[in-house]
N, C-alpha and C positions, 0 to 999 in steps of 0.2 A: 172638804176635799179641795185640792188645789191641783189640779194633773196636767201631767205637761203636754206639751204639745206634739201630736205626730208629725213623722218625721214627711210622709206625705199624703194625700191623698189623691182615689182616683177614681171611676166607674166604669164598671166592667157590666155590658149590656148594662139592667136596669139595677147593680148592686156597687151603694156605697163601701170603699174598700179604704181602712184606715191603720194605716202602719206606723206602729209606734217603737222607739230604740229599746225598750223590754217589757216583760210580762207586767210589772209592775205598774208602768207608766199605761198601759195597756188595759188591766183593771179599771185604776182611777179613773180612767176617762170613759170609759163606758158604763162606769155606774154613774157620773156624773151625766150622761148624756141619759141616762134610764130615769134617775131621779128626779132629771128635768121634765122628761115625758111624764112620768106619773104624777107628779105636781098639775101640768096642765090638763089630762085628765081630769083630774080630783076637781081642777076649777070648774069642770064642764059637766060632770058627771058625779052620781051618787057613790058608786062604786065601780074599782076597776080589775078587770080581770086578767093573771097572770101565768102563764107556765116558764117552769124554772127548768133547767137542765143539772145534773147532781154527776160532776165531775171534778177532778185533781185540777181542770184545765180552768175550773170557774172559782179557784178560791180567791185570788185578787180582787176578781169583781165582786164577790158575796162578800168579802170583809171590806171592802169600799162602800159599798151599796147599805150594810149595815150603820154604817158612820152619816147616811147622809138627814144632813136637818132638816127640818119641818115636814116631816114626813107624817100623815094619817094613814097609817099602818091599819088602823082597824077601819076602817074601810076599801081595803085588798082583801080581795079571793085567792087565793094561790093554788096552783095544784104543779104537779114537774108531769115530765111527759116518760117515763118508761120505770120498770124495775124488775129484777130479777125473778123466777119462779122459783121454789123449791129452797130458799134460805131461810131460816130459822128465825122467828118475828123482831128479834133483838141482834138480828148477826150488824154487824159493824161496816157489812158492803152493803149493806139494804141504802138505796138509793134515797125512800123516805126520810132516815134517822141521819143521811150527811144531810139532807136539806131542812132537817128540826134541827141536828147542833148547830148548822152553822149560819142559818137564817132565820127558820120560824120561831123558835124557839127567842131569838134576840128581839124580833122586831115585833113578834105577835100580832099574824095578819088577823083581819077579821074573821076570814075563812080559811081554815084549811084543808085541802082535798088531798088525802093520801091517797095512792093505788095500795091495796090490798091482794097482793098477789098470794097469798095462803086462802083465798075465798077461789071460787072453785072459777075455770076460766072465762066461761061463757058468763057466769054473773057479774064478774066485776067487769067486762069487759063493755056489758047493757047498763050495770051499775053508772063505771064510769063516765060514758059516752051518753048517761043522760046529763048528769052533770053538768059536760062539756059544753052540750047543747042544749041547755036551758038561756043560754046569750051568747052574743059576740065574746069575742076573746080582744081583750088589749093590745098587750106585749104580749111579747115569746123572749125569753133568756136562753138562748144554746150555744152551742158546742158542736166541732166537728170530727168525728173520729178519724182515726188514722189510716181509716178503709174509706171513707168521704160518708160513713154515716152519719143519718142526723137521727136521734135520739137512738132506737136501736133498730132500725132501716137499716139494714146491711143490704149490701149492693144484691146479694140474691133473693131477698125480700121486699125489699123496696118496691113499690108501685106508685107512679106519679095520679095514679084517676082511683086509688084506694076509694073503696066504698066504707070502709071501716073509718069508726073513730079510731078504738084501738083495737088491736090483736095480739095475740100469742106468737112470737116469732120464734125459731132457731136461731142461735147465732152464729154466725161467720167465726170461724178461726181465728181469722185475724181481728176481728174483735176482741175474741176469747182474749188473744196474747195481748193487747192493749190493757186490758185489766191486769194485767201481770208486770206491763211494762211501768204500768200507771203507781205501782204497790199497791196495789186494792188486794190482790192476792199472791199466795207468794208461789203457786206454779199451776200451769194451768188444768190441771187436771180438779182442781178448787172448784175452778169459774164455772159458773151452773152454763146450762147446757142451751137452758130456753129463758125468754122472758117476755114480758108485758109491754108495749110499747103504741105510744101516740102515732099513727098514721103522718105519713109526710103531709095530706091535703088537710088533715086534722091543723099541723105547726103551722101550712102557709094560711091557711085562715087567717091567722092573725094579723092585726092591725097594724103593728109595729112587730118588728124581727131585729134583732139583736144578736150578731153572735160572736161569741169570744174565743179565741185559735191562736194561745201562744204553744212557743217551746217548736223545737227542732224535728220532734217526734211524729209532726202535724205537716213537715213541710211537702211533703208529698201531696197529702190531700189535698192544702192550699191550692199548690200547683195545677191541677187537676180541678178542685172547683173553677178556678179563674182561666185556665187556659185551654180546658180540655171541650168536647162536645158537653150538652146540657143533657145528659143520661144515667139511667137509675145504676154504669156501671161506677159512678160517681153522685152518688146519690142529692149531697151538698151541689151540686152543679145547678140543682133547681133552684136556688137561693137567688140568681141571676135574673131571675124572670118575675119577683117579686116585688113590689108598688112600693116598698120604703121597709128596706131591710138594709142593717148597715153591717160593715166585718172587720172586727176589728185583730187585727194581724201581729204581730213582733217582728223583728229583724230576723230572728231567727224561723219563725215558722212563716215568713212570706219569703223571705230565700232572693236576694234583688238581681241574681242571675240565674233564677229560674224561668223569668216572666218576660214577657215582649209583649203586655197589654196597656 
């Protein structure tokens, strides 16, 4: 990988913000910057623990991140933080089966942790959440909805002091239409109703935070992570108060007359 250079950087309270001239150049550089962090990991440590985020908005960086060399793959844990309820074990929007074609599947971590959302809610929920918390978590790899969710924390779910690892949520509408907008489905009467999702205190846990926010469709939430109060009615807001979380933005989804920060 050879990725270019953004176009600026800056910090907003405690959150590295990195704006790059497209989604492309945007990818490469933050799988490069992922791939350097889990390299020195791996120096340090026996094995490192990952959650992935399983969106349209993360495929430059899953196809960058796949390319990068001298990687000890099998020694990664990986698991992603949310998925749908009520989809069919092989449907094509199950958030698992985009992060097995287009990552686990290539790089074949050591571990990997599905959520099983067809296993009944409350078990997978103790399932997962031991899991989670058998160790520290590494990285986090996300994304920010178009509502400022972070995995599927919709602003009327969202709880900053969650006691849950994960839980069962509804989803906001405007989630819903994001899956629609995304081509995940083709209207929204498709997109399932409820799903499984990693807790916000569950993502900030982690060690290192990563998140990837190209495309036009994202500029609002941007906006509103970066410029608005830090409140769950912008969920991504919280990303700000975080010890080494970096954001990595486009021309088009950080908007350069949206901001005055």
């Amino acid at each position: 990988m050879n990725p270019k250079p953004e176009r600026h950087t800056f910090k907003k309270d405690r959150l590295h913000v990195k704006v790059f001239p497209n989604r492309q150049a945007l990818g490469e550089a933050a799988a490069a910057e992922v791939a350097e962090r889990m390299r020195n990991l791996l120096r340090d440590k026996e094995r490192v623990r990952m959650i992935f985020a399983a969106a349209p908005s993360q495929n430059e960086f899953l196809q960058s991140l796949v390319q990068a060399k001298d990687m000890d793959w099998s020694r990664v844990d990986a698991f992603h933080m949310d998925d749908y309820i009520g989809l069919p074990e092989y449907a094509p929007q199950r958030f698992s089966r985009f992060l097995q074609e287009r990552l686990f599947d290539k790089v074949k971590p050591g571990g990997v942790h599905l959520i099983d959302s067809s296993n009944g809610i409350g078990d997978e929920c103790a399932r997962y959440g031991r899991l989670l918390a058998a160790a520290p978590i590494d990285i986090v790899c996300l994304g920010i909805g178009e509502n400022g969710h972070l995995a599927f924390n919709d602003p009327p779910v969202a709880d900053f002091q969650d006691a849950d690892i994960m839980k069962a949520v509804r989803l906001d509408e405007a989630c819903r239409r994001q899956q629609v907008h995304d081509g995940c489905f083709a209207d929204i009467d498709f997109v399932p109703t409820h799903a499984l999702t990693l807790t916000i205190p569950t993502l900030m846990s982690g060690r290192h935070l990563y998140g990837m926010v190209p495309g036009p469709t994202k500029r609002k939430a941007v906006t509103a992570t970066l410029g608005g109060a830090i409140t769950t009615d912008c969920p991504s807001s919280i990303l700000r108060i975080h010890p080494d979380c970096a954001l990595y933005v486009d021309t088009e989804s950080y908007g350069e007359d949206d901001h005055n920060v």
